[in-house]
DODREN-357687 format. One line per field, with one value per atom (N, C-alpha, C): x, y, z; atom name. Coordinates in steps of 0.1 Angstrom, whole numbers. Layout:
! DODREN-357687
xx: X;...
yy: Y;...
zz: Z;...
a: CA;...
//
This chain:
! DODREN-357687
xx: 8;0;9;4;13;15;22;18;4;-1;-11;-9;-7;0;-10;-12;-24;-13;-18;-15;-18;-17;-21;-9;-19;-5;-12;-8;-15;-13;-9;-10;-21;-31;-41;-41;-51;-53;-44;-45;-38;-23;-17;-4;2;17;26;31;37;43;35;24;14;14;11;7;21;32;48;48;44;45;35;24;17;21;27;33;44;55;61;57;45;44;36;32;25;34;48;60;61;58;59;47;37;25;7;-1;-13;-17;-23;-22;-38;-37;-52;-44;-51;-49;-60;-59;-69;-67;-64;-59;-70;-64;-75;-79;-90;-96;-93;-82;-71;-60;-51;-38;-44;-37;-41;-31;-17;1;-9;5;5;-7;-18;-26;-22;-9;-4;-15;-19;-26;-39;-46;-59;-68;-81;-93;-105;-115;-125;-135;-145;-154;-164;-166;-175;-184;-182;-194;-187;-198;-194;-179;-174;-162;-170;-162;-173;-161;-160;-151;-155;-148;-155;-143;-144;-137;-134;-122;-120;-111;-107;-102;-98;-105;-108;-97;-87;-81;-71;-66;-59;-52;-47;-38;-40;-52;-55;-68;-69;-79;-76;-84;-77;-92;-93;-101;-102;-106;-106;-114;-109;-115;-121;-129;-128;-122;-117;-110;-100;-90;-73;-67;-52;-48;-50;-53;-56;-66;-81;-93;-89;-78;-77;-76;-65;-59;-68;-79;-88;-94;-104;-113;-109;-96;-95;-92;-87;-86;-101;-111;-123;-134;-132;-142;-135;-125;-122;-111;-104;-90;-98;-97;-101;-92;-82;-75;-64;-54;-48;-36;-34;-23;-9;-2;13;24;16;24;18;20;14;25;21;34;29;37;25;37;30;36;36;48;56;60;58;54;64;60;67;70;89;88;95;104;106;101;102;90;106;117;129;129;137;137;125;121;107;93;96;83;81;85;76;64;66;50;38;41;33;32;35;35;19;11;5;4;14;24;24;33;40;27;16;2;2;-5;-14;-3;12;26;23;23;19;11;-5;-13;-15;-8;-6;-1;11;18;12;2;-3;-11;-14;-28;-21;-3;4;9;8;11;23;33;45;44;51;48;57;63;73;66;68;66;77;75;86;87;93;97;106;105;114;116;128;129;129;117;115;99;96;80;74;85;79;70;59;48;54;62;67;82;86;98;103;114;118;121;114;112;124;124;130;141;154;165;165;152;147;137;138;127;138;141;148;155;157;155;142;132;115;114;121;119;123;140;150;144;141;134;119;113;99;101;111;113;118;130;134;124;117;106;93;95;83;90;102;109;115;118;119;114;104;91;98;88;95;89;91;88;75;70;58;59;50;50;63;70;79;75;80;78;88;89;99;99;107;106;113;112;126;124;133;137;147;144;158;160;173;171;175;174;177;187;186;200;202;217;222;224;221;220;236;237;252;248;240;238;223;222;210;216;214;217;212;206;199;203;194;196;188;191;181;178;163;156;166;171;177;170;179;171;169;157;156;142;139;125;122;111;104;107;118;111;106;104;98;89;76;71;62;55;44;49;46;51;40;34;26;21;13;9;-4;-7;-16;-26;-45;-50;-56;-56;-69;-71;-75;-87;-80;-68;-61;-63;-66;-68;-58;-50;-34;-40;-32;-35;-21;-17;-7;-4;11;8;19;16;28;45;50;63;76;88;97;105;116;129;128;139;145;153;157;163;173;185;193;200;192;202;217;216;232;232;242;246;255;267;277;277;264;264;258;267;266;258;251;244;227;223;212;203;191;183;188;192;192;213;218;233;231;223;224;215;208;202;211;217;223;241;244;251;253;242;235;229;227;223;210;203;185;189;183;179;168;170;160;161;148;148;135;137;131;124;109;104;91;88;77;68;55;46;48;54;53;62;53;60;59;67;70;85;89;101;108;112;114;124;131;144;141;137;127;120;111;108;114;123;128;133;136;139;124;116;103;98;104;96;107;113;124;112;105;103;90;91;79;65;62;47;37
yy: -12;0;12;18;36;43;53;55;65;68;80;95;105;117;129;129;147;160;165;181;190;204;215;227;235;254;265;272;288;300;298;305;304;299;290;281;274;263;258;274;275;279;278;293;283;288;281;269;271;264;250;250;239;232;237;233;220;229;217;212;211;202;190;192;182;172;179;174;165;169;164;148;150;142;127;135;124;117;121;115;98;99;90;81;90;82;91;82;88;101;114;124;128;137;146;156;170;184;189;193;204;214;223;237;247;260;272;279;286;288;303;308;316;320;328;331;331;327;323;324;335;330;340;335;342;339;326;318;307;304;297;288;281;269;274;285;292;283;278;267;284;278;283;277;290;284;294;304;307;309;302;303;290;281;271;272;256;257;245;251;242;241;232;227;221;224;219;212;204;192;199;205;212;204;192;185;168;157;142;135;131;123;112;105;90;97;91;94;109;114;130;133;139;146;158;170;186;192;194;204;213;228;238;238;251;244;267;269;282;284;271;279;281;279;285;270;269;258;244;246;238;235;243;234;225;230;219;206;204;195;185;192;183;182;188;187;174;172;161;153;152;137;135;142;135;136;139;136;132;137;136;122;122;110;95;87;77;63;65;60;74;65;79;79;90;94;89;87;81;94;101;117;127;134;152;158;172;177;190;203;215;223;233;247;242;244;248;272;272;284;293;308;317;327;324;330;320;326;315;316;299;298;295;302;300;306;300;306;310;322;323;326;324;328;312;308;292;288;301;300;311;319;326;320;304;302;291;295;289;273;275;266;249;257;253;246;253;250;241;237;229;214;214;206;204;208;205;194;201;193;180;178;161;155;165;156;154;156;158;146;146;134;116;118;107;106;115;114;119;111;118;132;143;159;162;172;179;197;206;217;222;227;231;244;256;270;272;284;289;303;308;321;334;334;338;341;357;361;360;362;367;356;360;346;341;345;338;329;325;324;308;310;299;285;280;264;253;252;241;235;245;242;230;237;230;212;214;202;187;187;172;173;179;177;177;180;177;165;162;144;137;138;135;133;141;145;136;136;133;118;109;102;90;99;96;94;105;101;86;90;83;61;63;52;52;57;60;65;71;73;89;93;105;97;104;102;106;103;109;123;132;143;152;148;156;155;169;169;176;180;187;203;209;223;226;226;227;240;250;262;259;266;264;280;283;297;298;310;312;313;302;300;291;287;278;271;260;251;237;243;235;225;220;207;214;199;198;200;211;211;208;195;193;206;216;226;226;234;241;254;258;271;279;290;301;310;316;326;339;344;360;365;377;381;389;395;406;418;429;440;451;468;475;471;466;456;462;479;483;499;500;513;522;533;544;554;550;559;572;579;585;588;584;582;596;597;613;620;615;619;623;627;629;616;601;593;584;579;572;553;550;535;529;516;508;496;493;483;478;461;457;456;454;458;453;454;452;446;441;427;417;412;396;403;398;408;388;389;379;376;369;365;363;357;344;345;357;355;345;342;335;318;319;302;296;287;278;265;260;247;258;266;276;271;277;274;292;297;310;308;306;304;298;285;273;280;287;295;309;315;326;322;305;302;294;293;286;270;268;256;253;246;241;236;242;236;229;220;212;213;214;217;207;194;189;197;196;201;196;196;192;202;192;192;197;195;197;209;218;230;234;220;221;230;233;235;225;213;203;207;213;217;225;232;241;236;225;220;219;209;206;224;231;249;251;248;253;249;234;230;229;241;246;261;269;283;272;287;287;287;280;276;271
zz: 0;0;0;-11;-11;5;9;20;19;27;29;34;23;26;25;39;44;39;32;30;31;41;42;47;43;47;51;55;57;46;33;24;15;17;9;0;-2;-11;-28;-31;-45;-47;-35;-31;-42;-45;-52;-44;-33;-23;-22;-18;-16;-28;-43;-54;-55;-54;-53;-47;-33;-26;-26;-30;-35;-49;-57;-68;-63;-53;-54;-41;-27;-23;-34;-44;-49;-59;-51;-60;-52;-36;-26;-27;-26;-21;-27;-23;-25;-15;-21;-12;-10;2;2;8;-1;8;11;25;24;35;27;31;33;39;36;27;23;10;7;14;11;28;24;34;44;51;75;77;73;80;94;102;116;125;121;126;139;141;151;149;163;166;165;163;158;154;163;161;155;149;145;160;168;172;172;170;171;156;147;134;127;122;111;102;105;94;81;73;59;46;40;34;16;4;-7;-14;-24;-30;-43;-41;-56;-63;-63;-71;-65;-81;-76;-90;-86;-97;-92;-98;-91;-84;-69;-63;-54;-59;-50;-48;-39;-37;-29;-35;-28;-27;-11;-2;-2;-2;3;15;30;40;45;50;55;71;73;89;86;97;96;95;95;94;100;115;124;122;117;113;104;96;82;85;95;99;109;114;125;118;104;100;90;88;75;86;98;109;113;110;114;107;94;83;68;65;50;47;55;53;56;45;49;55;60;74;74;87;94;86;84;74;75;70;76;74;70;68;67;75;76;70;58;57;53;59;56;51;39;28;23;14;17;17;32;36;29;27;16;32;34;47;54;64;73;85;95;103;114;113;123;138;144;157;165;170;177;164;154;143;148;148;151;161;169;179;171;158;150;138;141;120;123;111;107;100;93;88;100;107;125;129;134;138;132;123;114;115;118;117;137;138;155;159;149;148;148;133;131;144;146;155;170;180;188;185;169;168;164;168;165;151;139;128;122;121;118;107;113;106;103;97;88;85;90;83;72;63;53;51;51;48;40;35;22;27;31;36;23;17;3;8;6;4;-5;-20;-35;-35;-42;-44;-54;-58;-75;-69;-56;-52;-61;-60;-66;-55;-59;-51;-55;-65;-75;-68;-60;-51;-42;-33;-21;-22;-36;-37;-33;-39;-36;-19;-11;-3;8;0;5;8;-8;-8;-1;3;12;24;28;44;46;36;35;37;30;26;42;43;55;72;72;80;77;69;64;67;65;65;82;93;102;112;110;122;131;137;147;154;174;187;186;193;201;204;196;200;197;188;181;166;160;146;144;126;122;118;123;116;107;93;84;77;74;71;62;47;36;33;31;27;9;11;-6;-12;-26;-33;-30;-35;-33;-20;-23;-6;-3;8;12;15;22;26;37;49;61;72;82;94;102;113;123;132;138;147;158;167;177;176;178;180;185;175;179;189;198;212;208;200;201;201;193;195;185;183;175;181;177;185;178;181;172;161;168;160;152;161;151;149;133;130;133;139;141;127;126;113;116;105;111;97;99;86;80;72;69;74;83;92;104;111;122;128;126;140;136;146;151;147;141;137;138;135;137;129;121;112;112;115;121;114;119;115;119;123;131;126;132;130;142;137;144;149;163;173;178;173;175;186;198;210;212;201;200;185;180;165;165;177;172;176;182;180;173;164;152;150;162;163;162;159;158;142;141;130;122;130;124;119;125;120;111;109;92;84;82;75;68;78;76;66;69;66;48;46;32;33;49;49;56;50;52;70;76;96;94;98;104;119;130;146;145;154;159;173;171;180;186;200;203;210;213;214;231;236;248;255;257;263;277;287;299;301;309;312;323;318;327;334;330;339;350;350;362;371;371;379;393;392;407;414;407;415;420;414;416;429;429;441;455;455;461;472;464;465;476;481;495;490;485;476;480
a: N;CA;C;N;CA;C;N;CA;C;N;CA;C;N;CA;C;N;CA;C;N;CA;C;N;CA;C;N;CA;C;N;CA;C;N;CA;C;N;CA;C;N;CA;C;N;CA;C;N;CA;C;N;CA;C;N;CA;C;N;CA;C;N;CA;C;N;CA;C;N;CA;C;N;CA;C;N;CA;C;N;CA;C;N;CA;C;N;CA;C;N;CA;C;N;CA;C;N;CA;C;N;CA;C;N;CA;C;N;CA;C;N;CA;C;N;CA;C;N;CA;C;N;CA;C;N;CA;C;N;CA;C;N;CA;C;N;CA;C;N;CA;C;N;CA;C;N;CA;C;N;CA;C;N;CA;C;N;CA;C;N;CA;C;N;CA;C;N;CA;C;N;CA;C;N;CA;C;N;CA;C;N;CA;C;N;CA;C;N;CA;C;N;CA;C;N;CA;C;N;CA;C;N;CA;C;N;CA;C;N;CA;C;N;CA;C;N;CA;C;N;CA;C;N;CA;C;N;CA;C;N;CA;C;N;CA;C;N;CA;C;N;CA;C;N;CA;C;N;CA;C;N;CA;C;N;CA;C;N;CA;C;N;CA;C;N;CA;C;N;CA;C;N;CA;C;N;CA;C;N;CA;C;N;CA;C;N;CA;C;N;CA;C;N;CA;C;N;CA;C;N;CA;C;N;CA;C;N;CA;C;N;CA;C;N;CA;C;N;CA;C;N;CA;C;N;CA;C;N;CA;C;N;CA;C;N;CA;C;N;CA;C;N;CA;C;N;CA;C;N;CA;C;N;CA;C;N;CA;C;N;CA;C;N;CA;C;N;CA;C;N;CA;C;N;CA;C;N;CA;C;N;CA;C;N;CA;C;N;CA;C;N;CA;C;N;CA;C;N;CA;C;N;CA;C;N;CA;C;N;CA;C;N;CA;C;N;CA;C;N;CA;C;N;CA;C;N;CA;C;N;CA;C;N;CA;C;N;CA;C;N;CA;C;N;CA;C;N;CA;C;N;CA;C;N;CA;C;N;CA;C;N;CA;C;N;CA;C;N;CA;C;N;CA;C;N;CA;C;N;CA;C;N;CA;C;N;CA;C;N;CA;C;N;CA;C;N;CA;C;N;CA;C;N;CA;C;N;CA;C;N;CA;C;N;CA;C;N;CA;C;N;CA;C;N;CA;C;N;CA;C;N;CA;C;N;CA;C;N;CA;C;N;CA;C;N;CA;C;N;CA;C;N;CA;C;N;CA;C;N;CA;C;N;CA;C;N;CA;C;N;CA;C;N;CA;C;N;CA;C;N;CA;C;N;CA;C;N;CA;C;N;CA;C;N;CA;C;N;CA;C;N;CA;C;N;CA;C;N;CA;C;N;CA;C;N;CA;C;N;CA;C;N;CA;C;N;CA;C;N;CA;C;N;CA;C;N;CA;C;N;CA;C;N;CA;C;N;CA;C;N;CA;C;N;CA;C;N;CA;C;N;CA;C;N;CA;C;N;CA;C;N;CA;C;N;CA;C;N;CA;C;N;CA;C;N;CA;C;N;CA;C;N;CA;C;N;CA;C;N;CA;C;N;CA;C;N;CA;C;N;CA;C;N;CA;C;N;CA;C;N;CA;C;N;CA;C;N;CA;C;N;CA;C;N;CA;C;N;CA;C;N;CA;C;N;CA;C;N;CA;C;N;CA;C;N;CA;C;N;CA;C;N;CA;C;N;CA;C;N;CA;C;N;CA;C;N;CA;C;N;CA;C;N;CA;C;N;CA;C;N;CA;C;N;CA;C;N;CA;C;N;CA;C;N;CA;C;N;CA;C;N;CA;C;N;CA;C;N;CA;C;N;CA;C;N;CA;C;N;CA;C;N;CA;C;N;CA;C;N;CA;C;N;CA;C;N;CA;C;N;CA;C;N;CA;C;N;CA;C;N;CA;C;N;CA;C;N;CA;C;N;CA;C;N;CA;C
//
């Protein structure tokens, strides 16, 4: 049996990103996408609850079937684990996102979310990013290591509650760096504007504000260095280290 490969992203249904990455999972196996029925980035783990989510079949041919869905990414992902997939997927794989989803963007990527998802529901995940906005960005580089990656999971399994976060930058690619989440933040994030009409509005804005430029085991060093990060990450956002101090304080 082919394997069974769920697809979805936060750029919508038609983005370029998704359209390749569908092409090329149905290089492995039989696929279903179903994504949002246009852009959700910066949706994180975003559920729909207060009005109907509703979903249509915009495309039926060997080996595919492609959804459009009106929530955010995470509807996509619950909504095909409990109505559209007809067994459980042996691969979740989402974008491929225009943008990278590195260091702390990974708790705002929509992308990330919907890659979470799978993995919380036991399904081995992979998010993919392209540190490229143009809608027109060039994918072609990054593909055969989709495959590579895709391929390798799919033949090796993740943990419980880990997935993948993979970030390729632009151009030429040196090779895969297994990394960890670089330490920084967003700052100066909203510029101040002022409309017509004298009244003060705000539109977001800012940079990556770099903890640790000079260490080299980072998702932001192998990116900045010409090489695709991969950061295994999970589902579980304990601070287990902290613990035992915690139960130190007068509580």
């Amino acid at each position: 049996m082919r394997p069974y490969i769920l697809i979805t992203n936060d750029d919508g249904v038609d983005a370029p990103g998704v359209l390749i990455l569908t092409r090329l999972m149905m290089e492995i196996g039989d696929v279903i996408v179903v994504a949002p029925d246009g852009a959700r980035s910066g949706q994180s783990n975003a559920i729909t609850v207060k009005h109907p989510v509703r979903y249509h079949k915009i495309e039926e041919r060997e080996g595919l079937k492609r959804y459009s869905c009106t929530g955010t990414p995470t509807d996509c992902v619950k909504l095909a684990f409990n109505e559209l997939t007809v067994r459980k997927p042996d691969l979740l794989v989402s974008g491929i996102n225009h943008g990278s989803n590195s260091a702390i963007n990974v708790i705002y990527s929509g992308t990330m979310g919907a890659t979470l998802e799978g993995c919380e529901n036991g399904v081995p995940s992979i998010g993919f990013s392209l540190c490229d906005h143009d809608y027109h960005a060039d994918f072609s580089f990054f593909e055969p290591f989709i495959l590579q990656l895709s391929r390798e999971v799919l033949k090796n399994g993740l943990p419980r509650n880990v997935c993948l976060n993979v970030n390729a930058p632009i151009g030429e690619i040196k090779g895969i760096r297994i990394s960890r989440q670089c330490s920084g933040q967003w700052v100066k994030e909203y510029a101040k504007r002022t409309d017509p009409v004298g009244r003060d509005y705000f539109w977001l804005t800012g940079f990556f504000e770099n903890h640790e430029p000079d260490a080299e085991d980072t998702d932001e060093w192998a990116l900045a260095n010409g090489f695709i990060s991969v950061v295994p990450t999970t589902t579980d956002m304990t601070a287990h280290g902290f613990i035992e101090v915690m139960k130190k304080w007068e509580i």
